[in-house]
C-alpha positions as CSV (number, residue, x, y, z in Angstrom):
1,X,157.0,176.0,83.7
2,X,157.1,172.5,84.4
3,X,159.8,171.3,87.4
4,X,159.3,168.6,90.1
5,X,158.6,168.8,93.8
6,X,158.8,165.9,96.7
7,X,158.3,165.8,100.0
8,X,159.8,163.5,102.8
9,X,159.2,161.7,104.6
10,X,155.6,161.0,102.7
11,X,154.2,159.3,105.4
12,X,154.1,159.8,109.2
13,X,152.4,158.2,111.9
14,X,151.4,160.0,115.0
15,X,151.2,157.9,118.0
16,X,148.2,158.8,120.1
17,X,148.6,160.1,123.5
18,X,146.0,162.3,125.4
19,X,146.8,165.9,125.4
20,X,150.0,165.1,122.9
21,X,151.7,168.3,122.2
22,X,154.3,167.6,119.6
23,X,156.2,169.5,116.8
24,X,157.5,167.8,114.1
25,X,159.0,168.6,110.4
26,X,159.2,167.1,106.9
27,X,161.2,168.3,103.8
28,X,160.2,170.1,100.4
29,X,162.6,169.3,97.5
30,X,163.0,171.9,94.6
31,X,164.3,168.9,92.5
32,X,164.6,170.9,89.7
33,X,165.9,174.0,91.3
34,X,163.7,176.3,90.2
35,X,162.1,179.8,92.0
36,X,158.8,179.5,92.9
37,X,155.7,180.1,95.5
38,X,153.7,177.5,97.2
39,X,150.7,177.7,99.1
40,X,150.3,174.7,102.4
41,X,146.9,173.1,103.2
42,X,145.4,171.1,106.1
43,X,142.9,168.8,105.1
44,X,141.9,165.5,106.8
45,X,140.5,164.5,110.0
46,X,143.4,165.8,111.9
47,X,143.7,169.0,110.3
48,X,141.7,170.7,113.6
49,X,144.8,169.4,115.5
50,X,147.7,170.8,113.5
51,X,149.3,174.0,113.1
52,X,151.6,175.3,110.1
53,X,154.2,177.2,111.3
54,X,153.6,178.7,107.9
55,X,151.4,178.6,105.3
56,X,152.9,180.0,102.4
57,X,156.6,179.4,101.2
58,X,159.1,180.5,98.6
59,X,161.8,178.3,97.4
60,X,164.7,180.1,95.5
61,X,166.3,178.4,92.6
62,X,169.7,178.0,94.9
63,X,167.4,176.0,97.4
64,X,167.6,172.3,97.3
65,X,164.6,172.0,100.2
66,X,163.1,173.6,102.6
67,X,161.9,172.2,106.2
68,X,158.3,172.8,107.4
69,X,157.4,172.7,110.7
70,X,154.3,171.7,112.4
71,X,152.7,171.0,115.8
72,X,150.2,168.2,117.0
73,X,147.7,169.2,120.1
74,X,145.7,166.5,120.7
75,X,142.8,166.6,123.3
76,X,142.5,164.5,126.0
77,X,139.9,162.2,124.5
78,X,139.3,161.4,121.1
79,X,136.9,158.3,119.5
80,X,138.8,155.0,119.0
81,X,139.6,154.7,114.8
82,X,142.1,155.6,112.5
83,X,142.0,158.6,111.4
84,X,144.2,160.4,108.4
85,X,145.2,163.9,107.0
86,X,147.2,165.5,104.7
87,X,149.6,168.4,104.7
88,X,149.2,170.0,100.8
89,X,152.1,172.0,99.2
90,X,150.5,173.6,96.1
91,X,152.4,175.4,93.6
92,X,150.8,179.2,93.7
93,X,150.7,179.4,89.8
94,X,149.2,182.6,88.3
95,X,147.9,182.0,84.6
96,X,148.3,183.6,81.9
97,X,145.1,185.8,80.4
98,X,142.9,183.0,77.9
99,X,145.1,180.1,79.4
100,X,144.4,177.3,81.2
101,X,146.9,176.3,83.7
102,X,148.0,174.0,86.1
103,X,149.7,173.5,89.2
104,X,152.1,170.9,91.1
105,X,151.0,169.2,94.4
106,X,152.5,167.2,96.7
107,X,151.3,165.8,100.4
108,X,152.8,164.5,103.2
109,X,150.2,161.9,104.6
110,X,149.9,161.9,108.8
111,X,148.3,158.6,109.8
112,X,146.6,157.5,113.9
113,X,145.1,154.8,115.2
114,X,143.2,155.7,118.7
115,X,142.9,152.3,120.6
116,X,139.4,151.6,122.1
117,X,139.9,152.2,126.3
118,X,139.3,149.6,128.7
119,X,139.7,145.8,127.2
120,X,139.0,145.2,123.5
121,X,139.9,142.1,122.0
122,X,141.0,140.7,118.6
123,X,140.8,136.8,118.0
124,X,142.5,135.6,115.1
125,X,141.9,131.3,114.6
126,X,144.3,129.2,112.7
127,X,144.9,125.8,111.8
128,X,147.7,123.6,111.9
129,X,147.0,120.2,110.5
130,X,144.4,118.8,112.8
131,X,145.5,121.6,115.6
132,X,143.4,124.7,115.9
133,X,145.1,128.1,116.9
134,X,143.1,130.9,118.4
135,X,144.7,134.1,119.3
136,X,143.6,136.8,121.8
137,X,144.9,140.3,121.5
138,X,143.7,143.3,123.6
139,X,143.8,146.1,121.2
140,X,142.2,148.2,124.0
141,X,144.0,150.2,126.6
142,X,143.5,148.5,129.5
143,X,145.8,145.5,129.6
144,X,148.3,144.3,126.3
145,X,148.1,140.5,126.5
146,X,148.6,138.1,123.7
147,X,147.7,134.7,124.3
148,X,146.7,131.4,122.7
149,X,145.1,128.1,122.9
150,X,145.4,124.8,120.9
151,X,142.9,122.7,121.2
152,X,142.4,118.9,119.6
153,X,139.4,116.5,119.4
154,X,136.9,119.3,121.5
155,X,139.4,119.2,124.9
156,X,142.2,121.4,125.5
157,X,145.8,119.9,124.6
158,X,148.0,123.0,125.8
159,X,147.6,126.9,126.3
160,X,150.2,128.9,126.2
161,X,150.9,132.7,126.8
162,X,152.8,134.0,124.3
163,X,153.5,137.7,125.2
164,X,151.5,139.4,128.3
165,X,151.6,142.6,130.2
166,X,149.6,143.0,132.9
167,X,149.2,145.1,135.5
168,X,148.7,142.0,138.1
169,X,151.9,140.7,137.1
């Protein structure tokens, strides 16, 4: 039997912390109100750091949605990237003898970016007419500061900070 599932939010985005622990949720809808079993996977990068609270559900025609729970444990260290998973609700389907079948899946995507320690910085250049525009970010952990410069003819015609944070402040 055919029928439709969703899940929201689709997307979530974790932000790193060492040693997070964190429980969060997201929603199964029975659009179509129908009974049925479904079957919840970890897969991903993350997926060593998550925890179903269960991994097998059953949605009863009068259900609208159900809420599944989950908790993050991070470590205390983990490489700089981005790193992704997914949590999977598949339909538990059980075919029919000499039929081929198929079943319904849905994910709810968990997104992280882990920011290199110490100072890492991204320069982004621009131009402005005959003014050129370089930007410094620290993506890095040690200090946030955002600055630029503009320079004209090979000398410096201004500086400016545009956002900083800084522990010498």
């Amino acid at each position: 039997m055919a029928h439709c599932l969703g899940v929201a939010p689709a997307n979530s985005d974790i932000a790193y912390e060492p040693s997070l622990t964190q429980t969060r949720s997201f929603l199964i809808y029975n659009t179509d109100q129908v009974s049925f079993e479904a079957k919840l996977t970890l897969e991903g990068a993350l997926a060593q750091y998550i925890t179903l609270q269960e991994d097998q559900i059953h949605l009863n025609a009068t259900e609208e949605s159900h809420r599944i729970e989950y908790t993050i444990t991070l470590p205390e260290i983990i490489e700089p990237g981005d790193y992704q998973s997914k949590i999977r609700v598949r339909e538990v389907s059980t075919p029919a003898s000499g039929r081929v079948s198929a079943s319904l899946s849905v994910s709810h995507q968990l997104s992280m970016h882990v920011p290199p320690s110490g100072k890492y910085p991204k320069v982004e250049i621009q131009t402005e007419g005959k003014k050129l525009i370089i930007a410094i970010t620290n993506k890095g952990t040690w200090i946030s500061m955002r600055s630029s410069l503009e320079l004209s003819s090979l000398r410096i015609a201004s500086a400016s900070f545009l956002k900083s944070s800084s522990p010498f402040n």
